[in-house]
C-alpha positions as a Markdown table, in Angstrom:
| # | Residue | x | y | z |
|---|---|---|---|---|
| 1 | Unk | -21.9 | 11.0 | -2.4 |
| 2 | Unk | -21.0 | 7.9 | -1.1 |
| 3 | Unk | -18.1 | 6.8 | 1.7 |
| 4 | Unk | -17.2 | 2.9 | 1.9 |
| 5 | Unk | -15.6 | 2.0 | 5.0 |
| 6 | Unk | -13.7 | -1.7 | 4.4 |
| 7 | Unk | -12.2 | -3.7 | 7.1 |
| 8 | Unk | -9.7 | -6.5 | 6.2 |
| 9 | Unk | -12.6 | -8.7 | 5.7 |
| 10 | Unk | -15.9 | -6.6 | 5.1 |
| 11 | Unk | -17.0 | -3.7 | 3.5 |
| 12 | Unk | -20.1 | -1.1 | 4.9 |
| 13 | Unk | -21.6 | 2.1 | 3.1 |
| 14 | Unk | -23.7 | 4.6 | 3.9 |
| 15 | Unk | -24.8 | 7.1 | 1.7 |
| 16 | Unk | -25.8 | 11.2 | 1.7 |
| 17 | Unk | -26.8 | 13.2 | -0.8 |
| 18 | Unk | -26.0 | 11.5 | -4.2 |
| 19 | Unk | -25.7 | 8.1 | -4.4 |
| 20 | Unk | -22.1 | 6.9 | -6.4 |
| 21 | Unk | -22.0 | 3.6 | -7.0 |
| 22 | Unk | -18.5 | 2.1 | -5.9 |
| 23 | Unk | -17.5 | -1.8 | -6.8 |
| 24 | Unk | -18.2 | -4.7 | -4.7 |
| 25 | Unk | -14.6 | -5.3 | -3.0 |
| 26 | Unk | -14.7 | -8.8 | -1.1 |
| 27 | Unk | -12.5 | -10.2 | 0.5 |
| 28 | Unk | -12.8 | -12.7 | -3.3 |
| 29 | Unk | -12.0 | -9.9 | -5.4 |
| 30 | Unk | -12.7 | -6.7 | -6.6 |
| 31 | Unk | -15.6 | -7.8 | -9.5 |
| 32 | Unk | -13.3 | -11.0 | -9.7 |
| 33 | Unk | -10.8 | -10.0 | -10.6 |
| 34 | Unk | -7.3 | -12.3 | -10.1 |
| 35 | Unk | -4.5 | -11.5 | -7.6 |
| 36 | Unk | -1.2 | -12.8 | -8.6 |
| 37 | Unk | -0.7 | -16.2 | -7.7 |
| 38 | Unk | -4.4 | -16.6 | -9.5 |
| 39 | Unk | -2.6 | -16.2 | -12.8 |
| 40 | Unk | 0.7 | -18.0 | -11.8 |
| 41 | Unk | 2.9 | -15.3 | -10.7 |
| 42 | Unk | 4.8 | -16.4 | -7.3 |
| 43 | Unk | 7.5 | -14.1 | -6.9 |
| 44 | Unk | 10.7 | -15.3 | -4.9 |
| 45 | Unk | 11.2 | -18.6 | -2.9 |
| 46 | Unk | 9.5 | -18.8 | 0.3 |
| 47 | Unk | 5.6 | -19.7 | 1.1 |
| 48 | Unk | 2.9 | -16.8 | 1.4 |
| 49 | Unk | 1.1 | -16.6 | 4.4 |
| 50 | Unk | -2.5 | -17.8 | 4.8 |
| 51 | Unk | -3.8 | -14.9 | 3.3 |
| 52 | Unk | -0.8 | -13.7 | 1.6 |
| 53 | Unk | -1.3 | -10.2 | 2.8 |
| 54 | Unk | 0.4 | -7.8 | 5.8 |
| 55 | Unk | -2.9 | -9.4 | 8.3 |
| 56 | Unk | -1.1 | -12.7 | 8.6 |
| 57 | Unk | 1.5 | -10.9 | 10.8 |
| 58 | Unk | -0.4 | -11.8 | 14.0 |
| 59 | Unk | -2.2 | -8.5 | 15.4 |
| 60 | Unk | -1.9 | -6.4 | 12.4 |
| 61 | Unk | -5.2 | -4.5 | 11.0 |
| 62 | Unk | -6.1 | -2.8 | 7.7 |
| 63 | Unk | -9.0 | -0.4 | 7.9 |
| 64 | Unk | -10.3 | 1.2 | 4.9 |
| 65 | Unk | -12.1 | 4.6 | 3.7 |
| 66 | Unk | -13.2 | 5.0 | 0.1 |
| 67 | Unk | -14.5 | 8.6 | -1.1 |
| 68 | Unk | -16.8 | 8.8 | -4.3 |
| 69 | Unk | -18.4 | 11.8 | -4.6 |
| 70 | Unk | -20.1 | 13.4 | -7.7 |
| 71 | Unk | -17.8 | 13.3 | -11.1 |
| 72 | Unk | -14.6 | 14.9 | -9.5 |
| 73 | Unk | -13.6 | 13.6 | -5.8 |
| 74 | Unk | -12.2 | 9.4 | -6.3 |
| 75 | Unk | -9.8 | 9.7 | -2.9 |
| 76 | Unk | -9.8 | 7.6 | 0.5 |
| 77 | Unk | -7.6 | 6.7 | 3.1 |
| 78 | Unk | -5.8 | 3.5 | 4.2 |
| 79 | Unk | -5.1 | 2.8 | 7.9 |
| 80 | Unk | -2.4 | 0.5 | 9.3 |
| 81 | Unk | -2.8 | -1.0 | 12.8 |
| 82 | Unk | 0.7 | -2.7 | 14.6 |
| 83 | Unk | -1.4 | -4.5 | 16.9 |
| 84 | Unk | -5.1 | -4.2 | 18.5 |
| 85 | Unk | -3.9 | -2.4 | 21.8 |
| 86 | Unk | -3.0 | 1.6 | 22.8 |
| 87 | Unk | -0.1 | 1.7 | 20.3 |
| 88 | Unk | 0.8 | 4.8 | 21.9 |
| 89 | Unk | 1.3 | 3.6 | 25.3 |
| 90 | Unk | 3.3 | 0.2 | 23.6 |
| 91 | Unk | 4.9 | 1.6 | 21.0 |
| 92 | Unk | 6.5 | -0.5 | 18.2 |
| 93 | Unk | 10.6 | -0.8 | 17.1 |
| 94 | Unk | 10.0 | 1.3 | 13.4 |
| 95 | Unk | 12.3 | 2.2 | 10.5 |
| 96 | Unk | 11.9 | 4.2 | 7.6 |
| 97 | Unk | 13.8 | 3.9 | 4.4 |
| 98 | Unk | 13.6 | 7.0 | 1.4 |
| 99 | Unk | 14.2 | 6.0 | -1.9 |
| 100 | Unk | 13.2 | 9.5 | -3.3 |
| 101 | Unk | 12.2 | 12.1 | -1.1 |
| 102 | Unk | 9.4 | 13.7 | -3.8 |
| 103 | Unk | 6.8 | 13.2 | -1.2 |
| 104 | Unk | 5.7 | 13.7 | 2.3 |
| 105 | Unk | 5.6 | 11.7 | 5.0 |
| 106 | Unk | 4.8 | 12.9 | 8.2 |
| 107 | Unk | 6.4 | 12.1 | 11.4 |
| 108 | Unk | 9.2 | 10.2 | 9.4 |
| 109 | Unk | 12.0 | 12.3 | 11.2 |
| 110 | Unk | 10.9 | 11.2 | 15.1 |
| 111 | Unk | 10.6 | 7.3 | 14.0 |
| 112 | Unk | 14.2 | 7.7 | 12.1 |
| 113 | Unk | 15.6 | 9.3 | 15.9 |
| 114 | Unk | 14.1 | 6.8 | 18.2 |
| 115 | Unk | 13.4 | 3.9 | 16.0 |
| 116 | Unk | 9.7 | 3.7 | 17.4 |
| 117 | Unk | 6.2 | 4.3 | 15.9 |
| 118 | Unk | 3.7 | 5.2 | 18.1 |
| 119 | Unk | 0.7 | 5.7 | 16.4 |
| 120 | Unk | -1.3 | 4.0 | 13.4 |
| 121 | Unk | 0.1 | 4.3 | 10.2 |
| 122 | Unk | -2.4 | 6.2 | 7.7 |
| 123 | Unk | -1.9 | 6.3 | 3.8 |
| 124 | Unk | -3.8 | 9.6 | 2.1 |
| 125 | Unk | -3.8 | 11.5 | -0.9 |
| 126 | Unk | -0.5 | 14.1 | -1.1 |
| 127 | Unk | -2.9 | 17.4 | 0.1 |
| 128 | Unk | -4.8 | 15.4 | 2.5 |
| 129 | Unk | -1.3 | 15.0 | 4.8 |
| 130 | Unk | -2.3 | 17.6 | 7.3 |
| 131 | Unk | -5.7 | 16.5 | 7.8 |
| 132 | Unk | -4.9 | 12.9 | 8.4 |
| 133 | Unk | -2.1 | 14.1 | 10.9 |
| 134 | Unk | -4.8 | 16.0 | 12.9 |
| 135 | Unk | -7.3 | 13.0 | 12.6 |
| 136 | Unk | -4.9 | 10.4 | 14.0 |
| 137 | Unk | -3.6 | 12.6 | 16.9 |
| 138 | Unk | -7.7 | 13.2 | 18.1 |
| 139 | Unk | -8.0 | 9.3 | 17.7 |
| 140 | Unk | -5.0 | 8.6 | 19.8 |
| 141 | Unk | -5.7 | 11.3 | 22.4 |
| 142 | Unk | -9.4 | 9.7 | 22.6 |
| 143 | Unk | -8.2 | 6.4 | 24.1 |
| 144 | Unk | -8.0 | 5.4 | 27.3 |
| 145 | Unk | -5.2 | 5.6 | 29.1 |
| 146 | Unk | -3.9 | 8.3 | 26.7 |
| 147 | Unk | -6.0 | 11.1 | 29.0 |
| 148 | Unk | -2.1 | 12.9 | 29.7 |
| 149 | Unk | -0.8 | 12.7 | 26.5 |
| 150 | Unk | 0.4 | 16.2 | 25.3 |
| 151 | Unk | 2.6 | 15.2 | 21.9 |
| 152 | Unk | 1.8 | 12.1 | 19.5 |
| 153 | Unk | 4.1 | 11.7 | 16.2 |
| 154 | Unk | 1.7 | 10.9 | 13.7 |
| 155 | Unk | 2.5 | 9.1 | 10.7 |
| 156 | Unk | 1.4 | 10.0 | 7.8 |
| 157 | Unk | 2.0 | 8.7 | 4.0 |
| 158 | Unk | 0.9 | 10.0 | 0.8 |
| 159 | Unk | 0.8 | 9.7 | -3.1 |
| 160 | Unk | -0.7 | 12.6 | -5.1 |
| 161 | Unk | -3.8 | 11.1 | -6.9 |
| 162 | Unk | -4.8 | 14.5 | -8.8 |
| 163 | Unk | -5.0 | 12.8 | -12.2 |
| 164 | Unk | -8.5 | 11.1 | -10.8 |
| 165 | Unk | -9.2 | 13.4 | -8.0 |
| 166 | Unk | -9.9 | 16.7 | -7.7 |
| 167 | Unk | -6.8 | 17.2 | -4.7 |
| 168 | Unk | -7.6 | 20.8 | -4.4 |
| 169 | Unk | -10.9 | 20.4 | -2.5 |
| 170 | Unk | -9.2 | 18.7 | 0.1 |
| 171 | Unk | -11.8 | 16.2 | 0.7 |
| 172 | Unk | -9.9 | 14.0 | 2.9 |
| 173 | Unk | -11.0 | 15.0 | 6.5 |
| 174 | Unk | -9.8 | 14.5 | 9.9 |
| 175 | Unk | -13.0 | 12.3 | 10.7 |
| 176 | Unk | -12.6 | 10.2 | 7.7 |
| 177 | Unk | -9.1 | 9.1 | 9.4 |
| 178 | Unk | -10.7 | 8.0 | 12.6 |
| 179 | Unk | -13.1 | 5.8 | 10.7 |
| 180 | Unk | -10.3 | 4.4 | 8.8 |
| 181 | Unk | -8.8 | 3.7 | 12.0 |
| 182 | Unk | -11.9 | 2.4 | 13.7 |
| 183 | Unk | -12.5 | 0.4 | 11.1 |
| 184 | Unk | -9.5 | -1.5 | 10.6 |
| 185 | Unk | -9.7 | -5.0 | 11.1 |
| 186 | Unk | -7.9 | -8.5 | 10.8 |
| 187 | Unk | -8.4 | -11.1 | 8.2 |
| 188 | Unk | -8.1 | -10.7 | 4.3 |
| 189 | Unk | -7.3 | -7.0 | 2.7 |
| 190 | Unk | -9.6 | -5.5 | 0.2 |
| 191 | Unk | -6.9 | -4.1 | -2.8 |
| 192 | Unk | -7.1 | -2.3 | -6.0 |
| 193 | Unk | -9.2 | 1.1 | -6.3 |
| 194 | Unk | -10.2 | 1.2 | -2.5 |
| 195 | Unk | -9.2 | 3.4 | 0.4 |
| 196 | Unk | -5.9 | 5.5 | -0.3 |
| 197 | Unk | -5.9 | 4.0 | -3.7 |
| 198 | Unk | -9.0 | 5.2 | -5.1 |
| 199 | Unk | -7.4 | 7.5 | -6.7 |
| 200 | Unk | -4.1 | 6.0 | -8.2 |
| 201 | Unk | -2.3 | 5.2 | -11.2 |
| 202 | Unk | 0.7 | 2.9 | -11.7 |
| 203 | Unk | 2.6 | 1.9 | -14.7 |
| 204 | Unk | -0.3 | 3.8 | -16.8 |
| 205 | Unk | -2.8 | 1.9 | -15.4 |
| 206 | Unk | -5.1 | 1.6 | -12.6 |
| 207 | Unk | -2.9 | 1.1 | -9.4 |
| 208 | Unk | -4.1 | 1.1 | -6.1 |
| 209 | Unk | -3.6 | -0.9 | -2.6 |
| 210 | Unk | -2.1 | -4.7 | -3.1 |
| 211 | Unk | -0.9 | -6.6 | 0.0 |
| 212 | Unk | 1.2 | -9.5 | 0.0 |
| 213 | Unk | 3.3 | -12.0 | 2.6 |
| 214 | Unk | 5.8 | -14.6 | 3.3 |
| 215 | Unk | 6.5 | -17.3 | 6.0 |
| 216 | Unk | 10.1 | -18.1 | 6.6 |
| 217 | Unk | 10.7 | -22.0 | 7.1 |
| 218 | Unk | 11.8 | -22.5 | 10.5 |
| 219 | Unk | 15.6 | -23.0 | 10.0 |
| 220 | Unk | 15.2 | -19.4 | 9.0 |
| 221 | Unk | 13.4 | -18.6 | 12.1 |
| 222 | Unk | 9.8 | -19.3 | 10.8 |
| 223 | Unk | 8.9 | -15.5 | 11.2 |
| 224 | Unk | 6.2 | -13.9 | 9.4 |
| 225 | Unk | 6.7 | -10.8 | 6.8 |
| 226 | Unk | 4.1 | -8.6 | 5.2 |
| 227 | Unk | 3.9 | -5.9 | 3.1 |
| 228 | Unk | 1.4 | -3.3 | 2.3 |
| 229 | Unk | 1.7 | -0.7 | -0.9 |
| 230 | Unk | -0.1 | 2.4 | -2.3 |
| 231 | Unk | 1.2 | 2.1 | -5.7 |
| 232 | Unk | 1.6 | 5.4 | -7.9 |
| 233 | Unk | 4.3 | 5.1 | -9.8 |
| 234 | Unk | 5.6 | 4.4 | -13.2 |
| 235 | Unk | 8.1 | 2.7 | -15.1 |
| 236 | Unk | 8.1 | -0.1 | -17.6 |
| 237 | Unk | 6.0 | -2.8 | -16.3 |
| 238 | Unk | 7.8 | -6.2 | -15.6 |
| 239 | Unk | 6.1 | -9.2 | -14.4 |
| 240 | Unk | 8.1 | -12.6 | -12.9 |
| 241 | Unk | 11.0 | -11.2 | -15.7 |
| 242 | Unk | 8.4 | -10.7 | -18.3 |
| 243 | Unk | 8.4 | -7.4 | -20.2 |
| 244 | Unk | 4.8 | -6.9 | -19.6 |
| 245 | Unk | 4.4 | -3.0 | -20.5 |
| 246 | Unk | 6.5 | -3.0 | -23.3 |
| 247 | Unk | 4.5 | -6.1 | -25.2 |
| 248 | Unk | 1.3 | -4.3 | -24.2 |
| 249 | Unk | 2.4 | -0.9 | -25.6 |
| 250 | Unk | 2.4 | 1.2 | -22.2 |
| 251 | Unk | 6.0 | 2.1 | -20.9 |
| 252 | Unk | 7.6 | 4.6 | -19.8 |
| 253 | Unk | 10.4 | 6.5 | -22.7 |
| 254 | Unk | 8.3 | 4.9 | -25.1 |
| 255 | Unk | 6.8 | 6.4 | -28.1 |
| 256 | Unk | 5.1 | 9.9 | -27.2 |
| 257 | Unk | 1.2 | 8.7 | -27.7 |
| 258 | Unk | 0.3 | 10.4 | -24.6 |
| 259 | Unk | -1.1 | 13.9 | -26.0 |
| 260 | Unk | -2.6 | 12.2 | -29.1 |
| 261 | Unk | -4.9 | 9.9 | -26.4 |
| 262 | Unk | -5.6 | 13.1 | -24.5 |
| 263 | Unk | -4.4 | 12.9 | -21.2 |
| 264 | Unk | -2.8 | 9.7 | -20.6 |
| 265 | Unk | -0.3 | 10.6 | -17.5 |
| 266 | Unk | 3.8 | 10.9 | -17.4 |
| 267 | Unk | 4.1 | 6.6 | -17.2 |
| 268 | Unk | 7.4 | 7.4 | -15.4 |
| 269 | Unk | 6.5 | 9.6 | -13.1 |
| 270 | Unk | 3.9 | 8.8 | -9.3 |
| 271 | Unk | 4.8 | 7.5 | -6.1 |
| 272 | Unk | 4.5 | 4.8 | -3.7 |
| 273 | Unk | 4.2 | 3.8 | -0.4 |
| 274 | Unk | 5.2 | 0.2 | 1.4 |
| 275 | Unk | 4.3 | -0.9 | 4.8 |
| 276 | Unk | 6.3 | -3.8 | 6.1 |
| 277 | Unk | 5.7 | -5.3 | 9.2 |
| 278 | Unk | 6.9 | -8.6 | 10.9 |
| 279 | Unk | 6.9 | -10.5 | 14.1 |
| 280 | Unk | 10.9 | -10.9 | 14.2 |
| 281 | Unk | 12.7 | -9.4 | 16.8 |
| 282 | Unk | 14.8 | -6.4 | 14.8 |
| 283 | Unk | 16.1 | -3.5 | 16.3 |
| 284 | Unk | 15.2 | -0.1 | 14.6 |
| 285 | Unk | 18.3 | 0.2 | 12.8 |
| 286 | Unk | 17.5 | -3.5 | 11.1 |
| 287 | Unk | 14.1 | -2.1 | 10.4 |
| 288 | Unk | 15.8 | 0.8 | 8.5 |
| 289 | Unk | 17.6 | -2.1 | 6.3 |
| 290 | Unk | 14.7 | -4.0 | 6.1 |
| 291 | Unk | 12.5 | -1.1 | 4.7 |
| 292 | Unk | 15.2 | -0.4 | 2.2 |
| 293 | Unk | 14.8 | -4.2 | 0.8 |
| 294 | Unk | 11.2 | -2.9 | -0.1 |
| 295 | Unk | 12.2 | 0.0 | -2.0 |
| 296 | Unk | 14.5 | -1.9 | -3.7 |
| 297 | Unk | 12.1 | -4.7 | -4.2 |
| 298 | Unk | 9.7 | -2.0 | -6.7 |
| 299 | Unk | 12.6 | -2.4 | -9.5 |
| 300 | Unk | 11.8 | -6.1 | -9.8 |
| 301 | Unk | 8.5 | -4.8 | -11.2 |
| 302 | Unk | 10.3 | -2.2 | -13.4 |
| 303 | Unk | 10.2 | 1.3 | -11.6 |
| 304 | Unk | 11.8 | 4.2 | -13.2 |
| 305 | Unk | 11.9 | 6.2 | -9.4 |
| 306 | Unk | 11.8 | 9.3 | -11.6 |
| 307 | Unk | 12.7 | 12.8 | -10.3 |
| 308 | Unk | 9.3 | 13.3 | -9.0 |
| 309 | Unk | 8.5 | 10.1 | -7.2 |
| 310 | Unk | 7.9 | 9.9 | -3.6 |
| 311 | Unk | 9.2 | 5.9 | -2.7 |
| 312 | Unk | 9.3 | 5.8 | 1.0 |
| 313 | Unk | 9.1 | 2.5 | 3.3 |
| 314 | Unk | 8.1 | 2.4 | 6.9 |
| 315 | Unk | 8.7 | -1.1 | 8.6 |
| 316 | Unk | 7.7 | -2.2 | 12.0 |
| 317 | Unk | 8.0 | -5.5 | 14.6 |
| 318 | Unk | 5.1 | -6.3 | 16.0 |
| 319 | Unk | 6.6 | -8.6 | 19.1 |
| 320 | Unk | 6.2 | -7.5 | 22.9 |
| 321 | Unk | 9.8 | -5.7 | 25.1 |
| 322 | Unk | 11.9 | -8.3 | 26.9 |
| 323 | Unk | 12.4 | -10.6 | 23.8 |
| 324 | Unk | 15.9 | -11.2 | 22.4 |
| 325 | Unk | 16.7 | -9.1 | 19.1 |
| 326 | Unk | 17.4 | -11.3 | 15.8 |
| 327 | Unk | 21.0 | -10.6 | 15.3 |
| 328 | Unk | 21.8 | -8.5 | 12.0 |
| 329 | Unk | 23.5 | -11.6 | 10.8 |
| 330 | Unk | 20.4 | -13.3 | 10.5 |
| 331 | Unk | 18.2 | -10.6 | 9.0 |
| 332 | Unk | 19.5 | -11.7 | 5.3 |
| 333 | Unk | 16.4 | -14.8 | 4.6 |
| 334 | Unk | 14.0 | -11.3 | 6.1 |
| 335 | Unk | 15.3 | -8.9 | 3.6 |
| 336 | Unk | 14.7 | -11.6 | 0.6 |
| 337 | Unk | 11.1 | -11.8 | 1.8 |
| 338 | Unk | 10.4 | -8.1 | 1.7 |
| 339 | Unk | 12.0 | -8.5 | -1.8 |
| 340 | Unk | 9.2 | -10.8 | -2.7 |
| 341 | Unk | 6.3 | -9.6 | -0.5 |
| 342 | Unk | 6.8 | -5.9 | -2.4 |
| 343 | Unk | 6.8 | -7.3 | -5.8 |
| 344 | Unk | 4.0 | -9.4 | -5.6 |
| 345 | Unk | 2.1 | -6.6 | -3.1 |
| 346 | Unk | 2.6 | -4.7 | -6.9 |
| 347 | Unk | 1.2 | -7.0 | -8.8 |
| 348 | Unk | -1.7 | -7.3 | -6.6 |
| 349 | Unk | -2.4 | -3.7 | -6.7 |
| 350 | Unk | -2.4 | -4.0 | -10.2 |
| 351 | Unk | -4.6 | -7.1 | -11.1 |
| 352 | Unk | -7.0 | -6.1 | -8.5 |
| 353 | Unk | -7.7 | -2.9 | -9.8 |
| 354 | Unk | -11.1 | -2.0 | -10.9 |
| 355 | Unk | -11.3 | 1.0 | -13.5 |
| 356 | Unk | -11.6 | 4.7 | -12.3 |
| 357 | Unk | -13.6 | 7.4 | -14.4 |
| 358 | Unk | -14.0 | 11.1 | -13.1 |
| 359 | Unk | -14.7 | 14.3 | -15.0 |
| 360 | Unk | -10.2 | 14.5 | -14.2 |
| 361 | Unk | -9.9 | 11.6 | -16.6 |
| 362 | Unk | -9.6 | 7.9 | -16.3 |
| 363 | Unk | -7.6 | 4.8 | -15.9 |
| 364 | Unk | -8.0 | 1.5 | -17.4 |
| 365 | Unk | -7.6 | -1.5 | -15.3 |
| 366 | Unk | -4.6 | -4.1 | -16.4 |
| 367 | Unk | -6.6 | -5.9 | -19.0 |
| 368 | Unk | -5.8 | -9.6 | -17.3 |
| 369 | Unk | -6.1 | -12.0 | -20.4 |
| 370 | Unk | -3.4 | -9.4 | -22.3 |
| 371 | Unk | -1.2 | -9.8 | -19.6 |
| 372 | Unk | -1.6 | -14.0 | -19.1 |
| 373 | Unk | -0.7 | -14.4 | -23.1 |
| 374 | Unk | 2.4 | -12.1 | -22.6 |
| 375 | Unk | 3.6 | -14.4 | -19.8 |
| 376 | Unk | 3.1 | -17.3 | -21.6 |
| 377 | Unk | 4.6 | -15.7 | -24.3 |
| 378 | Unk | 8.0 | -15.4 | -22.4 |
| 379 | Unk | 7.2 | -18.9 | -20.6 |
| 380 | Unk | 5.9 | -17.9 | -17.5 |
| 381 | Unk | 3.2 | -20.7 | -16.2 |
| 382 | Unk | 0.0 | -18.5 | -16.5 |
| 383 | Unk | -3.4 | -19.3 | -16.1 |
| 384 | Unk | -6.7 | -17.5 | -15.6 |
């Protein structure tokens, strides 16, 4: 058995039992493989951030647990920090959007009624909900300051990654959260088949985590957007406009090939799960519009949002009380950023994404030079 803890910018393992050998994930690539603006794609018009991912919204952290154990258990768990402090004691304005409510996630109901978020944010698998819930409240009750505390409103995400992942063991346990948590850091984000997306498929492939940001020029305020997904969905793939699933044979409502090639899932059917935080000023009913931008952003990339996906999006601002809220009238140049930040936070998932083999079955990573001749194809600028 092995369990990878990865930070935003490194990646530790220890090891009990029998030893699983997981990828290298660096903060380069997952076994170098290309994130989207690698191969040309550069969704929308503004600039990424430094590291085009959710860390260059100043104080946000992204802590890691992978789970690899035997043939049957390929889960993990994804934690989102707001900022390094007691987010409990300075809570954050939050929103949450549903695009289809197929899914769970926890504490949704208490951020929609106060517009505040009060606790990490933690992405699981869809039976390790209750686990993670307990392991975030024991990590907030553990810090200082917090010795008084007698309710915390966990939230909790999920996608349901049983097609890799034996789900009924539930593996995922409440001290495997607290690590995530603990070890969530700043600096670049470790994507693909790590953490909560171990276990994941999307678009009949291997999906995963993918991060991605943008920097608005400063006669749009010059605030800072990321975005964060757990991609498990399906759809026909679409790249920068490009039918990308369709020239590659993989699409959802396309010819039934599925039972011949023994076991390859429903490609319309999965869920996913966007993070978006910022630095601008928005109240939580802003945030509410905002996270609906990133739900809508996942048709750019061709989701079906079938009957049984779970698409939810929780989005936070980072900045301290006392400062002035942006005025709804000038939230329009943030809502074309999540736009972009989701799509290419898809993409990312996507091309980062090693392949995934368990005695449940297997998916194939995006086979990268396929995909670069079918955007030149339909005259996208790729390269790889």
């Amino acid at each position: 058995m092995t369990r990878t803890l990865v930070g935003a910018a490194a990646a530790v393992s220890f090891a009990v039992a029998t030893v699983t050998t997981l990828p290298v994930i660096t903060a380069a690539g997952p076994e170098g493989r290309p994130r989207a603006r690698d191969i040309g794609l550069a969704p929308g018009v503004f600039p990424p951030g430094a590291l085009d991912a959710i860390t260059d919204v100043a104080g946000v952290r992204v802590g890691h647990l992978t789970i690899v154990e035997g043939d049957r258990i390929r889960t993990g768990v994804t934690a989102i920090l707001p900022h390094p402090g007691n987010v409990f004691r300075d809570k954050v304005a939050g929103g949450v959007f549903v695009g289809n409510a197929f899914g769970k996630l926890a504490g949704a109901t208490q951020v929609h009624e106060l517009g505040t978020i009060e606790t990490p944010i933690v992405l699981t698998n869809t039976l390790g909900v209750g686990a993670a819930v307990e392991g975030v409240v024991a990590e907030v009750l553990s810090w200082n300051g917090n010795e008084d505390v007698r309710s915390v409103n966990a939230v909790v995400g999920e996608t349901n990654d049983g097609g890799l992942s034996d789900i009924r063991a539930l593996r995922v346990r409440p001290n495997d959260v607290r690590a995530a948590i603990r070890a969530a850091t700043e600096g670049p984000v470790a994507e693909g088949s790590v953490g909560a997306g171990t276990g994941t498929r999307c678009f009949g492939w291997k999906g995963g985590i993918g991060t991605a940001s943008r920097v608005l020029p400063a006669p749009y305020g010059a605030h800072t957007l990321g975005v964060l997904v757990q991609t498990n969905f399906g759809g026909v793939l679409t790249m920068d406009g490009a039918p990308v699933g369709r020239a590659l044979g993989r699409y959802a409502f396309g010819p039934v090939v599925a039972e011949a090639r023994g076991g390859t899932p429903n490609l319309a059917g999965g869920s996913c799960m966007i993070v978006v935080a910022t630095d601008a000023p928005l109240s939580a009913r802003d945030l509410e519009r905002l996270a609906a931008r990133a739900i809508f952003g996942l048709a750019r990339t061709g989701s079906s949002y079938e009957h049984g996906s779970g698409d939810y999006a929780i989005a936070f601002s980072t900045p301290a009380r006392g400062r002035a809220l942006l005025l709804s009238e000038a939230t329009s140049p943030l809502f074309q950023a999540a736009l972009e930040a989701t799509e290419e936070a898809v993409y990312n998932s996507l091309l980062r994404a090693t392949p995934v083999t368990s005695a449940l079955g297997t998916a194939e990573a995006l086979p990268i030079g396929r995909v670069v001749d079918v955007l030149r194809r339909y005259g996208r600028p790729a390269s790889f």
